[in-house]
Structures are given as structure tokens and as C-alpha cells.
C-alpha positions as CSV (number, residue, x, y, z in Angstrom):
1,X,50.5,65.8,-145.2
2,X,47.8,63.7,-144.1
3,X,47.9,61.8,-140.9
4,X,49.0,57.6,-141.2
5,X,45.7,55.6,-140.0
6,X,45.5,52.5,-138.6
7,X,44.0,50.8,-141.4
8,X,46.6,52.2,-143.8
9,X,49.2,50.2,-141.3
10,X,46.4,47.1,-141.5
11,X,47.0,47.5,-145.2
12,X,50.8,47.8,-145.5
13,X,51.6,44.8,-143.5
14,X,48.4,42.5,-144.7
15,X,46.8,42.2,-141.1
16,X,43.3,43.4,-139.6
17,X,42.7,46.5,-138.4
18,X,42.4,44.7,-135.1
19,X,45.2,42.9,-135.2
20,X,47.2,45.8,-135.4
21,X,45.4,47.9,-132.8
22,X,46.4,45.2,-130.3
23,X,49.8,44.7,-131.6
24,X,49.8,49.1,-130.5
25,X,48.6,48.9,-127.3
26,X,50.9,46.0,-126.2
27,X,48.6,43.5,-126.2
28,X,50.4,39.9,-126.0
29,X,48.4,37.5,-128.0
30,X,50.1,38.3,-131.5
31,X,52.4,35.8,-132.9
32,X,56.3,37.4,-132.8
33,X,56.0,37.3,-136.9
34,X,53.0,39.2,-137.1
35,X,53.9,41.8,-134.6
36,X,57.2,42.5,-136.4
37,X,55.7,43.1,-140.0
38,X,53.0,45.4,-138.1
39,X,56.0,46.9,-136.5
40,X,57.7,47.5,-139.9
41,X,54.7,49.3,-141.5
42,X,54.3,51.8,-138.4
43,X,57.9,52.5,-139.2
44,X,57.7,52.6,-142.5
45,X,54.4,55.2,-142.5
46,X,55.6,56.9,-139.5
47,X,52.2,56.0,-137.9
48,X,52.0,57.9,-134.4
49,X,48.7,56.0,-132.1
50,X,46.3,58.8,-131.2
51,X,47.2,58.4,-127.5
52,X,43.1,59.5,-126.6
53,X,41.9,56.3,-128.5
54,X,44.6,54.0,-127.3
55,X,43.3,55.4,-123.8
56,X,40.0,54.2,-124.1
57,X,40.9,51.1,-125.1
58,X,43.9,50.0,-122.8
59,X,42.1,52.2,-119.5
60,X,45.6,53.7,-119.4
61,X,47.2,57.3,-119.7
62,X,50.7,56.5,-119.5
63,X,51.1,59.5,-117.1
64,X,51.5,59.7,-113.5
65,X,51.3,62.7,-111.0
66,X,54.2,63.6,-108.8
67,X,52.6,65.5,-106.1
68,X,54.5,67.5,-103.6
69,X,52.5,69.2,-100.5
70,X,54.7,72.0,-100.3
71,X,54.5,75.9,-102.1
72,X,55.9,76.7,-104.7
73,X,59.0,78.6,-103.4
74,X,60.6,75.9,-101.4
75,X,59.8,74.0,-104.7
76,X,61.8,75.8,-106.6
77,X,64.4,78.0,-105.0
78,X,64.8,77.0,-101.3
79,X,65.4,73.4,-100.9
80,X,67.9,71.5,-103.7
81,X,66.2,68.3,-102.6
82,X,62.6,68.9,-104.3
83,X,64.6,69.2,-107.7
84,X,66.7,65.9,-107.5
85,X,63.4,64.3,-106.6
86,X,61.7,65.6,-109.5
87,X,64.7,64.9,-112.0
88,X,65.5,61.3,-110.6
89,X,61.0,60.5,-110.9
90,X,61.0,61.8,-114.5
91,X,63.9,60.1,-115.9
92,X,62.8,56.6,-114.5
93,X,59.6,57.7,-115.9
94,X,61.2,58.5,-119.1
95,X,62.5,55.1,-119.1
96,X,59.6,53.6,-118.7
97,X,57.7,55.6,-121.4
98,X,55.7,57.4,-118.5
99,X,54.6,60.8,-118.4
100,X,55.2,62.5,-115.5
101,X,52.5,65.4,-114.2
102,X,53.8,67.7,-111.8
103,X,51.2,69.2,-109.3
104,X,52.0,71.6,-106.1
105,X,49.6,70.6,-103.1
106,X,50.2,73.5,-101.1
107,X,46.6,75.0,-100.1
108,X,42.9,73.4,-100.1
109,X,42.2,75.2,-103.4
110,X,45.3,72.9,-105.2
111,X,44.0,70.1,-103.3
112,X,41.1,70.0,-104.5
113,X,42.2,70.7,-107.9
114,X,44.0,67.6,-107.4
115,X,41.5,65.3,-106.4
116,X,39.4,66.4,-109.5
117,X,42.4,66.0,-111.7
118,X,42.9,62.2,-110.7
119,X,39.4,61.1,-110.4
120,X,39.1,62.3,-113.6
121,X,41.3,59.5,-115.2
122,X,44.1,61.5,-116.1
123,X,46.9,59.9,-114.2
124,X,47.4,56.0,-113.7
125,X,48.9,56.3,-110.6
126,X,50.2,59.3,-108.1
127,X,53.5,59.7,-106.1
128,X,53.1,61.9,-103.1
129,X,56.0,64.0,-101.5
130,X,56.7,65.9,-98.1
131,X,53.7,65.0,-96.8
132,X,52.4,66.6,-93.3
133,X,50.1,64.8,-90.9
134,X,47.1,66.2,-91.2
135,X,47.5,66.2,-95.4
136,X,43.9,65.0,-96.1
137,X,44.8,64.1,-99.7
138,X,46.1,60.6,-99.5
139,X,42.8,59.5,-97.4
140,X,40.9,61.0,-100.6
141,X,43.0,59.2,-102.9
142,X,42.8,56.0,-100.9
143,X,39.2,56.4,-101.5
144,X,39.4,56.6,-105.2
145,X,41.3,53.5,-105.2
146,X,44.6,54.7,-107.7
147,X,47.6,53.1,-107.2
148,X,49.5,55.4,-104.6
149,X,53.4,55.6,-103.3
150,X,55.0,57.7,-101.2
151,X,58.5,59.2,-100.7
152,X,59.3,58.5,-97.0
153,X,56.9,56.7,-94.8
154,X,53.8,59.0,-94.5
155,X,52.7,60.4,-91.4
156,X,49.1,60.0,-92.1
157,X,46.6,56.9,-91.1
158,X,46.4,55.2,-94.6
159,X,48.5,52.6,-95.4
160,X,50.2,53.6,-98.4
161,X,53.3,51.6,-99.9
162,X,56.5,53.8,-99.6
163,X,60.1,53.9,-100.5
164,X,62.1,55.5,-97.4
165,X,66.0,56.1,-95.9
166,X,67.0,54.5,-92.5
167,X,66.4,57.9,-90.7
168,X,66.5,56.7,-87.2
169,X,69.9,54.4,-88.1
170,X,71.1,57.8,-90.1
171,X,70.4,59.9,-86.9
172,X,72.3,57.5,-84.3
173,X,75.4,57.2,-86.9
174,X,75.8,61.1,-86.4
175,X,75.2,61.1,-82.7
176,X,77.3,58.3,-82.2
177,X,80.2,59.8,-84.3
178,X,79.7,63.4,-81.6
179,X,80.3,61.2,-78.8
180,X,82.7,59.0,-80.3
181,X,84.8,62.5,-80.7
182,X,84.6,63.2,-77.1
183,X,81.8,66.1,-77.0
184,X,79.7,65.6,-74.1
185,X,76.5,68.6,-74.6
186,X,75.3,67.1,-77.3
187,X,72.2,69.2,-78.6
188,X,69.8,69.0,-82.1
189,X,67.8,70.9,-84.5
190,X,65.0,68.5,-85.2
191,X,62.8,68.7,-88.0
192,X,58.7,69.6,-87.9
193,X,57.2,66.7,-85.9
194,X,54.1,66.2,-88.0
195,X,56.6,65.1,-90.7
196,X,57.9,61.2,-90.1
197,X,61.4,62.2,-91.0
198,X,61.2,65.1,-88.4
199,X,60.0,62.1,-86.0
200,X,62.5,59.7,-87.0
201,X,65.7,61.7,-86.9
202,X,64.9,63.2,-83.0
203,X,64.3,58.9,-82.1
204,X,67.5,58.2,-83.5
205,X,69.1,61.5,-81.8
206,X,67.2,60.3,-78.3
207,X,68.3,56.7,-78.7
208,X,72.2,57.5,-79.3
209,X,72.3,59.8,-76.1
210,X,70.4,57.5,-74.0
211,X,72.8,54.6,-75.0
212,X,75.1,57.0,-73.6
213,X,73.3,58.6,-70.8
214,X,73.4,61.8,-71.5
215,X,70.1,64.4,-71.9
216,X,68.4,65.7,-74.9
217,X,68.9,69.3,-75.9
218,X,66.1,70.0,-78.3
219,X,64.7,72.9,-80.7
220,X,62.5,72.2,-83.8
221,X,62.8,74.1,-87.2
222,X,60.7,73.4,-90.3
223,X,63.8,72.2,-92.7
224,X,64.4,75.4,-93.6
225,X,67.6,77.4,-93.3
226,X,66.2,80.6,-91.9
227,X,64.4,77.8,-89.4
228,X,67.9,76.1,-88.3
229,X,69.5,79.6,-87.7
230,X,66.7,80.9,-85.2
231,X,66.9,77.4,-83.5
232,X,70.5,77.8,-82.9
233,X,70.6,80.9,-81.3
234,X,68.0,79.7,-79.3
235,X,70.2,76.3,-78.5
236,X,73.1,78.8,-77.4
237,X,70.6,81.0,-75.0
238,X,68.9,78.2,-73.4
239,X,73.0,76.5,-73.3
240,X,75.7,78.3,-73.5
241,X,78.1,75.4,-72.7
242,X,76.6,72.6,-75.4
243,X,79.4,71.7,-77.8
244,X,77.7,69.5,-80.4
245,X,74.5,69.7,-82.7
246,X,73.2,67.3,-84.6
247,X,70.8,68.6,-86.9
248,X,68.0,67.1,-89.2
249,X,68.8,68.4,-92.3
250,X,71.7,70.0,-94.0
251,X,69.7,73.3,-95.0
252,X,68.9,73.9,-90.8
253,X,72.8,73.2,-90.6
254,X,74.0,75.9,-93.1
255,X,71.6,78.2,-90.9
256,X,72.9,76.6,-87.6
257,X,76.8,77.6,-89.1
258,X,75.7,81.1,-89.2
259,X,74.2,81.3,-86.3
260,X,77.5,80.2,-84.5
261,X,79.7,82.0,-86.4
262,X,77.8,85.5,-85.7
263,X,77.8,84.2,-82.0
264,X,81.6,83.6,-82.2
265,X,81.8,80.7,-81.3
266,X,84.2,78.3,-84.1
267,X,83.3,75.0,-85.3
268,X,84.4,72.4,-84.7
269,X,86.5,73.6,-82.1
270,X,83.9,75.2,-79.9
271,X,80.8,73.1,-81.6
272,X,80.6,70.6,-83.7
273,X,77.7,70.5,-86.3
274,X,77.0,67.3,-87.9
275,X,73.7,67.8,-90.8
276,X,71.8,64.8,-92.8
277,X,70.9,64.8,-96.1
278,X,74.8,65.4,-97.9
279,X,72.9,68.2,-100.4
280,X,75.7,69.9,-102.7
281,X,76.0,73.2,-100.6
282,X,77.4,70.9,-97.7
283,X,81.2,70.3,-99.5
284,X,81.4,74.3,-99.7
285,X,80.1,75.5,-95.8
286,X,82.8,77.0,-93.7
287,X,83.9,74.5,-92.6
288,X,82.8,71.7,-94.8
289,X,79.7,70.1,-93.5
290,X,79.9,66.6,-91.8
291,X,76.6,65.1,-93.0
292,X,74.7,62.1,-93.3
293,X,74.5,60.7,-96.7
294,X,71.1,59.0,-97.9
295,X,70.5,58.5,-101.6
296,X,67.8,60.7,-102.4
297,X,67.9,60.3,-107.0
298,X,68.0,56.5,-105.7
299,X,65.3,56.8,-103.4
300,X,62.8,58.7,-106.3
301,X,64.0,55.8,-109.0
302,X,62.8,53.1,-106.0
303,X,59.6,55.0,-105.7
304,X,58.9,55.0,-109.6
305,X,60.0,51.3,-109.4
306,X,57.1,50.7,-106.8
307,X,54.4,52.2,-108.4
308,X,55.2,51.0,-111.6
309,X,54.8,47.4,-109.9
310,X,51.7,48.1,-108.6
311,X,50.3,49.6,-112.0
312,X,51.2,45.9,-113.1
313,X,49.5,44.1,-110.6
314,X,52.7,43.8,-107.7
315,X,53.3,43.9,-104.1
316,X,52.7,46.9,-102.2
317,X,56.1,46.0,-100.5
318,X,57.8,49.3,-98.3
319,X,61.5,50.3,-99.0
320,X,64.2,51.4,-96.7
321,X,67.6,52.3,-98.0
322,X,70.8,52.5,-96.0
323,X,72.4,55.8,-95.1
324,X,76.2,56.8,-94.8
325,X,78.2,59.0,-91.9
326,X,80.3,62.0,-94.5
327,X,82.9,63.2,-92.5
328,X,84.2,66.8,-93.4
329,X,85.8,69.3,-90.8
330,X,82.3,70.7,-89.1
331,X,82.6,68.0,-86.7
């Protein structure tokens, strides 16, 4: 069956050709009667615009890349986080009749691939996730000049809009609930200082024990579970006697859990662990994890929201969304 054309819909509702291109590609100067009768023959044809001409015409691709600097494996099996994210971007996409382009930037070779992809015209816009601070990739895309948004502030000297959780606010709320239960070693798991989440939950951490006068007991994982487990036996050998963590994310936490449990010591009653994050896995840890709650699907919606204002001319305003204390039986 041959394919509706545009002049067939020109034809059926007794307009240009022209007229019903712009009518198509969204253009406003139609009057309301017009557009509906042109409206009423692509539905009565079943036209379908060839979405390569409308590109050349309108200098859009409907599509955006959703590009997360991490491999694939804590993509897609390690951390829960990546695929909320992901799910949350695409269906605020979908609602916006975007396409969403997913693209792993987890070596220089993918990088690179990248940077041709999007200076190629491909993508009307990019959404960048877990970035590190020495990811070279939004300073090339700065330099393209494509709208660009970030989940969480980036770490990186380019100012790119962003849609971030209180992380320093969520980090004292945990801290401040430890001391508020009387536990006086109060140590933490951070997370990898060249990401600003990793940065921002050791502040808040530092700022809640200094309010309190008390010293920082510190290790560093990579947000990683195996990470969070080797950090907490080293916790225990460097202090045998601390009876609190906080740590950075709930993933470190389910490792920290194990770590203590092999070690024998019980939570909460010999050490409370308080995580951040609230993924799933945290209502089922023995015990139940106490957590820190930020919205993560409401965080990805924000950032489609952000760049969807730029693609139509908005501010370039930065987000920050409240977090929560989850208390459970870990601390």
C-alpha cells in the first residue's frame, strides 16, 4: 500500500502543500479552522511526516541523549539507581513526544563516539549522569553549544544547569538523628570525592559533628557495595570502639551490614548504620535500613523539565529538592 504524501493531505482538506507542512511541524501561524481540517485528513489518510524532512525543516530531531559516565555493569546490574533514572527520563520524554538516546560514557573511545554522535545533529539536547571531575565531555559539549543538564550539580568547571537533592541538608538529618540517639563515635563511609555528591554528603557529615564537637571518622568507597564492606572493616580496625556510621549511599550500607555482622558486632545495638538514597533493597536488610530518602524518578522528571525549557528558549535556572530522614531498626 503506497505511502500518504503530503500533497495527498493538501488535497483532502483543500489547503497548500505549505500550509499543511507548517500545520506538521507545529508551526503557529495557521488559523485554528485550517489546522483542524488538515488535522482531519492526516487522520483520515493515516499520513505519518517523514521525520528526516520534518528535520530539516524545523532543525529538530525530537531526541535527546541520556548519557551516563559509568560502564556498563553498574549500569545495569549493580546499582538500582541508574535504572529509575533512566525509566523516570524516558517516560517524561515519552510525554513530551521526545526520543530518548541512551549512551554509556565509560572510556575515551565512547567518549568520543559521543562527541561525534551530538555534533552530528542527532540529539537536540543531552542529559549527563554520574559525572566525575575530570569527565572532559561536558567542556566538549559546552563547546558545541547544545543545550546541556545535569543530574546532580557537576563537579567539573562548566557551568551547566542541573537539577540536584539537598545532599549536605540530607547528610546532617542522618548525623543529627545518631547523636540525637545518644551514640557518641560517630564514623562514615563517604562517597568518591571527585563526585559532588561524594563532596556534599562528607560536609554535611563534618558540619553535624562539629555542631556537636565531636571528630570525624572517615573512609571513602566508590558507591559500591563491595566498596562500603572493605571500608567498614577498615572503620572497625582503625576503631574498634565507634558505634555509629553514617554512610553515603545505601549500596555502601548493605556492604557496611555485612561487614559488621561477619565482625559480630549487632546493629543497632553495637552500631548503628544510617544509609542515603532509600533504594528498594533497604526495607529488606537485616535489620531494615534507616536511610535518607531523596526523590530520585522526581529528580530525572525535573531534569527532563529543565532541558526541555531550554530547548524552548528558558532559564537555565538549578534545582534542589528536599530530602527525608526513613527511620527503620539499623539505627
Amino acid at each position: 500500500m503506497k505511502r500518504p504524501t503530503l500533497e495527498a493531505v493538501a488535497a483532502r482538506a483543500g489547503v497548500s502543500r505549505a500550509t499543511v507542512s507548517r500545520v506538521v511541524n507545529g508551526q503557529l501561524t495557521v488559523t485554528p479552522q485550517i489546522r483542524d481540517a488538515v488535522m482531519r485528513a492526516v487522520d483520515e489518510l493515516g499520513y505519518v511526516p517523514n521525520s528526516a524532512a520534518r528535520s530539516l525543516v524545523t532543525q529538530r530531531t525530537d531526541s535527546v541523549a541520556l548519557v551516563v559516565s559509568e560502564p556498563p555493569t553498574r549500569v545495569f546490574s549493580e546499582d538500582p539507581m541508574f535504572s529509575t533514572v533512566i525509566r523516570s527520563a524516558s517516560l517524561e520524554l515519552e510525554a513530551a513526544d521526545r526520543q530518548v538516546v541512551l549512551m554509556l560514557a565509560g572510556s575515551p573511545k565512547s567518549h568520543a563516539r559521543i562527541e561525534r554522535y551530538v555534533a552530528g545533529g542527532h540529539v537536540d539536547g543531552v542529559m549527563l549522569i554520574s559525572m566525575h571531575g575530570a569527565d572532559p565531555l561536558p567542556a566538549a559539549l559546552a563547546r558545541m553549544g547544545v543545550p546541556v543538564v545535569s543530574y546532580g550539580r557537576p563537579a567539573v568547571p562548566v557551568p551547566l544547569p542541573y537539577v540536584d537533592n539537598d545532599n549536605v541538608g540530607g547528610a546532617e538529618k542522618a548525623v543529627r538523628h545518631l547523636l540525637d540517639s545518644g551514640r557518641r563515635r560517630i564514623a562514615t563511609i563517604a562517597g568518591p570525592q571527585d563526585m559532588i555528591g561524594g563532596q556534599d554528603r562528607l560536609t554535611g557529615y563534618r558540619d553535624a559533628l562539629r555542631d556537636s564537637d565531636r571528630r570525624s571518622i572517615v573512609a571513602v568507597g566508590d558507591f559500591t557495595r563491595q566498596s562500603g564492606a572493605v571500608a567498614m572493616r577498615h572503620l572497625l580496625q582503625d576503631d574498634p570502639h565507634l558505634d555509629a556510621v553514617f554512610v553515603a549511599n545505601d549500596l555502601m550500607a548493605i556492604g557496611a551490614l555485612q561487614a559488621l555482622r561477619q565482625a559480630g558486632r549487632r546493629v543497632p545495638d553495637d552500631v548503628a548504620v544510617v544509609g542515603f538514597d532509600d533504594i528498594e533493597a533497604a526495607r529488606y536488610t537485616e535489620p531494615p535500613l534507616t536511610t535518607i530518602r531523596h526523590p530520585v524518578s522526581e529528580q530525572a522528571a525535573a531534569m527532563v523539565r529543565l532541558l526541555l525549557g531550554l530547548l524552548r528558549g528558558g532559564p537555565a535556572t538549578p534545582v534542589v529538592l528536599p530530602t527525608e530522614l526513613v527511620v527503620r531498626e539499623s539505627a
